[in-house]
C-alpha positions in Angstrom: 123.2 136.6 120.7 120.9 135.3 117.8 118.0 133.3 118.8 117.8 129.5 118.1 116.0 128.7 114.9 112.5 127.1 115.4 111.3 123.9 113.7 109.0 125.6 111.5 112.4 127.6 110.9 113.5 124.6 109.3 110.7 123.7 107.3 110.7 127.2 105.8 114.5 127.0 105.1 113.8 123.7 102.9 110.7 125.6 100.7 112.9 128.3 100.5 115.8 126.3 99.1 113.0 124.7 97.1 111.8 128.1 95.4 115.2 129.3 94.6 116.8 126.4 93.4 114.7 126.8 90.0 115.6 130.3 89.3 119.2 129.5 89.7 119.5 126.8 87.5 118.0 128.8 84.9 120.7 131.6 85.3 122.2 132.6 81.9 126.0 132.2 84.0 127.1 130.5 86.8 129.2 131.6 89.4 132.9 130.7 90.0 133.4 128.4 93.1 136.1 129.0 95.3 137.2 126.5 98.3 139.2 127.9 100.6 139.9 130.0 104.3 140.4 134.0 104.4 140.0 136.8 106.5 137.3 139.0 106.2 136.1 142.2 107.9 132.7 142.2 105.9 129.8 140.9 108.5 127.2 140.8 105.8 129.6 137.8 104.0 130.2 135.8 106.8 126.1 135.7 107.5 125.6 135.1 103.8 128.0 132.0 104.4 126.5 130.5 107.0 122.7 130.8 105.7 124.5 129.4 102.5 125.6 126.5 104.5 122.7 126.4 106.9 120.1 126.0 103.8 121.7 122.8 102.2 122.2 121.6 105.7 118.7 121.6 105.8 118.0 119.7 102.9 118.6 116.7 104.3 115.7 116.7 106.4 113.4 118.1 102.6 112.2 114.2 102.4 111.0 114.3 105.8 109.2 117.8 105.6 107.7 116.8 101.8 105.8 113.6 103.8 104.6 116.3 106.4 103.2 119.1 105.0 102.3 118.5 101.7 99.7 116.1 100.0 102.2 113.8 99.0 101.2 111.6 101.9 97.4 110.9 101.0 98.3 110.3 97.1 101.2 107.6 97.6 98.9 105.7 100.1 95.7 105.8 97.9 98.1 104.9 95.1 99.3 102.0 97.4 95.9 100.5 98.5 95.2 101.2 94.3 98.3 98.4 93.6 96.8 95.9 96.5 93.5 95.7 95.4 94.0 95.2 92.2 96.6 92.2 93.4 99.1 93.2 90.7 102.1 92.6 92.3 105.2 94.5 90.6 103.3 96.8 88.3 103.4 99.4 88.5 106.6 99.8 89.9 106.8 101.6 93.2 109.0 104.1 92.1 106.8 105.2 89.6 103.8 105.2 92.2 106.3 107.8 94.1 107.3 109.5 91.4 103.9 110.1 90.4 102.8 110.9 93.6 106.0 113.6 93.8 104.9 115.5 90.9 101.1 115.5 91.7 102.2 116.9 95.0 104.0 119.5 93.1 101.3 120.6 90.9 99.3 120.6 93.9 101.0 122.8 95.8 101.6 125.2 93.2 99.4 127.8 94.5 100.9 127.4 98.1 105.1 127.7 96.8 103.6 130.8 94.3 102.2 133.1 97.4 105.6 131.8 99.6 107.6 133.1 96.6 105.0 136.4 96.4 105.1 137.3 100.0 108.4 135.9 101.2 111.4 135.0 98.8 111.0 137.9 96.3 111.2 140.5 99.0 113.6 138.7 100.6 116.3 138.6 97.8 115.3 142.3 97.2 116.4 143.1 100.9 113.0 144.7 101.5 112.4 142.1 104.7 114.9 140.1 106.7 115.9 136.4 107.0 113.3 136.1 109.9 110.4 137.9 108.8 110.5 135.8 105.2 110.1 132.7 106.9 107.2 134.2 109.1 105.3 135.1 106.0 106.5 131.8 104.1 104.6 129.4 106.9 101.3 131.3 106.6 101.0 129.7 103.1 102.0 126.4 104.3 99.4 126.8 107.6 97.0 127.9 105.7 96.9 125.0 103.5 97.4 122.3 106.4 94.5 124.0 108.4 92.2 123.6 105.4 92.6 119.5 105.5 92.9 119.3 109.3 90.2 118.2 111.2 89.3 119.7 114.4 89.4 116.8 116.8 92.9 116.0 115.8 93.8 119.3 116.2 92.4 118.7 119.8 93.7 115.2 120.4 97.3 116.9 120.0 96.8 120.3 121.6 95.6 117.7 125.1 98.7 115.7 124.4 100.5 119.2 124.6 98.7 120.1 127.7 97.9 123.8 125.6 94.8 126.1 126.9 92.0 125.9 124.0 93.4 128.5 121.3 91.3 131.7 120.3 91.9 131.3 116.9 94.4 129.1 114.4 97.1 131.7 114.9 97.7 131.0 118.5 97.9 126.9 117.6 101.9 126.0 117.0 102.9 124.4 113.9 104.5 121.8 116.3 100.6 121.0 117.0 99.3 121.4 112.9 102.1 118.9 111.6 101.1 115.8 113.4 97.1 116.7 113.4 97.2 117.1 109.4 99.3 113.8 108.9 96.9 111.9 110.4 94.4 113.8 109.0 95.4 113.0 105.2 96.0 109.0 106.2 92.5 108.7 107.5 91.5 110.9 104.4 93.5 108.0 102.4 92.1 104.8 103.9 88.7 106.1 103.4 89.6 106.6 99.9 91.4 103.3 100.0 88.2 102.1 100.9 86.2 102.8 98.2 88.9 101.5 95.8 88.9 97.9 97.5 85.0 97.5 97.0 84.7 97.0 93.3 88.0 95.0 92.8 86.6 92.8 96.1 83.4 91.8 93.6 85.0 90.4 91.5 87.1 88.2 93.3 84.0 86.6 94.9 82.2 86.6 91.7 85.4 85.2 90.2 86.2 82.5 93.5 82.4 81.5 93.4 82.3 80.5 89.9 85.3 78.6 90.5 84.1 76.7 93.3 80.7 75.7 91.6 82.9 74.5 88.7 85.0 72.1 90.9 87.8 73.9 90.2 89.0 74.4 94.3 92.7 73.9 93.4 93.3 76.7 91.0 94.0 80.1 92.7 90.9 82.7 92.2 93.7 85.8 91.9 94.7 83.9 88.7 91.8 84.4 87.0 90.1 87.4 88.9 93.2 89.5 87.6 92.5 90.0 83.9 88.9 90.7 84.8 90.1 93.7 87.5 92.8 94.9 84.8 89.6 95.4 81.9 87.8 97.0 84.6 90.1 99.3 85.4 90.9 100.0 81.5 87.1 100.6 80.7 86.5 102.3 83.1 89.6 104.9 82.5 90.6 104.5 86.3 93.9 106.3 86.1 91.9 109.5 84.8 89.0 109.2 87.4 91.1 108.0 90.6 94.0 111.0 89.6 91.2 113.7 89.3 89.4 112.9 92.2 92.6 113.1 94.5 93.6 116.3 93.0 89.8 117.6 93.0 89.7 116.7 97.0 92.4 119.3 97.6 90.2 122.1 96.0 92.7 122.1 93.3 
C-alpha cells in the first residue's frame, strides 16, 4: 500500500502545479481532451491520472499555502497599515494592494521557484527521480527560505506547543513546526514596519489638529485637512519607491 501524503506533500504539489503551469501554456500545441471511462492494462496511466487529478485538487488549498510560506503575508499587511495611516479610505483599492502585493511575492520568490524547478521539477519530468523524492528536494528551497525569516523563539514557542525534544539542527524541525513560527514571524516583521509608517503621518495630524484648535476651529474634522498635507508628503517624498524597496530589500532580495 502507498503511504499517505504529508502536508508538506501538499504544499509541494501546489509549487509544483505552480512551476509547470507556465511551461504548458507556452506549448506551441495543446493536447486533445477526452472525457470518458475505459479499461486499461497500463499501470503507469492510471498513476499519471490520479497525480493529474490529485494536483488540481490541490489547488484549492494554493491561496492558503501562498499566505503561509511566502512573503506575501508581511507586504499586504505593511501595505494595509500604509492605507490606514494615511486615512485614505478607498484608494487605493484593496484589490490593487493584493494584487500588488501577489506579484511582489512573485518576484520575490523567484530565486526559491528557480532552484525547486533546478533540483525537483526538471528531473522529475525527465524521470530521472520519482514523484516522492521531487517533492523532498522541492521543500528544501521553500525551508530554506522560511528558516532565514524565522526567529528562534517562535521556532521554540511551537516546537513546546508540540511537546518535541530540542532539535540538533533545522533538519530534524517539521515543516508542521516552520509554517506557523514563520507566519508569525513575518506579521510581527510587518507591524514593526507598520510602525514606522504610522509615525510621520501621526505628525501631522497633531500639527494639523493643533493648529485647528488654536484657530477656534473645533467643529471641523482634522482628517479633512491633515489629508492633502499626508498625500504631498507621500508624493515628495517618492513613498511608493522607498516603502516597495525596503520590503523587497528586507528579504535579501
Amino acid at each position: 500500500m502507498r503511504k499517505a501524503l504529508r502536508p508538506a506533500t501538499y504544499l509541494l504539489l501546489v509549487i509544483l502545479a505552480l512551476t509547470l503551469l507556465p511551461k504548458l501554456s507556452l506549448a506551441a500545441t495543446l493536447p486533445s481532451i477526452q472525457v470518458g471511462l475505459t479499461e486499461t492494462d497500463d499501470p503507469k496511466q492510471m498513476a499519471t491520472i490520479i497525480e493529474i487529478l490529485l494536483v488540481f485538487t490541490v489547488l484549492s488549498m494554493a491561496p492558503a499555502l501562498l499566505l503561509m510560506t511566502t512573503s506575501f503575508t508581511r507586504l499586504v499587511v505593511v501595505f494595509s497599515f500604509l492605507k490606514n495611516a494615511m486615512g485614505t479610505q478607498q484608494m487605493p483599492p484593496s484589490q490593487v494592494l493584493i494584487a500588488l502585493s501577489l506579484f511582489l511575492s512573485l518576484f520575490i520568490m523567484t530565486p526559491v521557484f528557480s532552484k525547486i524547478n533546478t533540483a525537483a521539477v526538471q528531473p522529475y519530468m525527465a524521470e530521472k527521480i520519482g514523484l516522492e523524492e521531487a517533492f523532498q528536494e522541492a521543500l528544501k528551497p521553500m525551508r530554506e527560505f522560511m528558516f532565514k525569516h524565522t526567529r528562534q523563539k517562535d521556532l521554540g514557542l511551537f516546537l513546546s506547543f508540540a511537546k518535541l525534544e530540542k532539535p540538533q539542527n533545522k533538519d530534524e524541525i517539521p515543516t508542521s513546526v516552520l509554517i506557523p513560527s514563520f507566519m508569525i514571524s513575518e506579521l510581527k516583521t510587518a507591524f514593526q514596519i507598520g510602525f514606522i509608517l504610522f509615525l510621520p503621518f501621526l505628525v501631522i495630524d497633531m500639527v494639523v489638529a493643533s493648529v485647528l484648535l488654536s484657530m477656534g476651529m473645533m467643529m471641523l474634522p482634522p482628517v479633512m485637512v491633515s489629508l492633502p498635507f499626508k498625500l504631498l508628503l507621500f508624493v515628495l517624498v517618492d513613498g511608493w519607491y522607498l516603502i516597495v524597496g525596503s520590503l523587497v530589500k528586507s528579504f535579501g532580495v
